[in-house]
C-alpha positions in Angstrom: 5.8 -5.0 -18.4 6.6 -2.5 -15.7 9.4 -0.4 -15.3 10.0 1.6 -11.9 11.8 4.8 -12.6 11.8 6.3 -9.5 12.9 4.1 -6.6 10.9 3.4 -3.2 13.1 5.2 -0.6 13.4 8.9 -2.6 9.3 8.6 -2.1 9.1 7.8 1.9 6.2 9.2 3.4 4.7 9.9 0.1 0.8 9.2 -0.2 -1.1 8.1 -3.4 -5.0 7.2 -3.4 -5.6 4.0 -5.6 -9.0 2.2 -6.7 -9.4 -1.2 -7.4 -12.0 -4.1 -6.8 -11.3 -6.4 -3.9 -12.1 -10.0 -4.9 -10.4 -11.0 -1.6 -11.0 -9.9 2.1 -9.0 -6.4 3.0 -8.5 -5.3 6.5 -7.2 -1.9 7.2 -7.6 -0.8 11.4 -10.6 -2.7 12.3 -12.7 -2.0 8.8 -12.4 -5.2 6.3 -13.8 -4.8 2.6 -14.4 -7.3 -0.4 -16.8 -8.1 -3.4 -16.7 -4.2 -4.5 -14.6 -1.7 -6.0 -12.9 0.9 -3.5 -10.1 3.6 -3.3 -7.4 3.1 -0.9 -4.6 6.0 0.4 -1.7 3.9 0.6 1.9 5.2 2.0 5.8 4.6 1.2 7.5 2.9 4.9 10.4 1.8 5.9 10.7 -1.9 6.9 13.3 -3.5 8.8 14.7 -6.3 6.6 14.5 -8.8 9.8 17.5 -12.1 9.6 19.5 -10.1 7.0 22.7 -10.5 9.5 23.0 -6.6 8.2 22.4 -3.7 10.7 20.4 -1.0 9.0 19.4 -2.8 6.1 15.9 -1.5 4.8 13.3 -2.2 2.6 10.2 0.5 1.2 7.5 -0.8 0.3 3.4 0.9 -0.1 1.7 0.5 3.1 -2.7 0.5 3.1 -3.3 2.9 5.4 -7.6 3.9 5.0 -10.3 2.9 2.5 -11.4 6.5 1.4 -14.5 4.9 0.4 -16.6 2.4 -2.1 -16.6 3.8 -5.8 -20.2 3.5 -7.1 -21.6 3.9 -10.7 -18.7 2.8 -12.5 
């Protein structure tokens, strides 16, 4: 179960570093990652909600924004 208590927007522009193993293909710029485990600073943005028929209507959501590097020995 998971339970957001704090919601999205209150936290644009906020940074957080998180690790996790990439069974898939990640590509972040022009550097793409998979088969190993890896910590990645992801960022709170703004999207445009696009065919909403509502002028400023918003989403937040976490963007990828650099692999900080592989996580070995674990």
């Amino acid at each position: 179960m998971k339970i957001q208590l704090r919601k999205l927007k209150s936290r644009l522009g906020e940074q957080r570093v998180i690790e996790k193993f990439l069974w898939l293909p990640v590509q972040i710029g022009d550097d793409i990652r998979w088969l190993e485990r890896v910590r990645i600073v992801q960022e709170v943005i703004e999207v445009d909600v696009g065919g909403s028929m509502e002028w400023g209507n918003y989403a937040y959501k976490w963007l990828n924004v650099k692999f900080v590097g592989s996580v070995i020995g674990r």
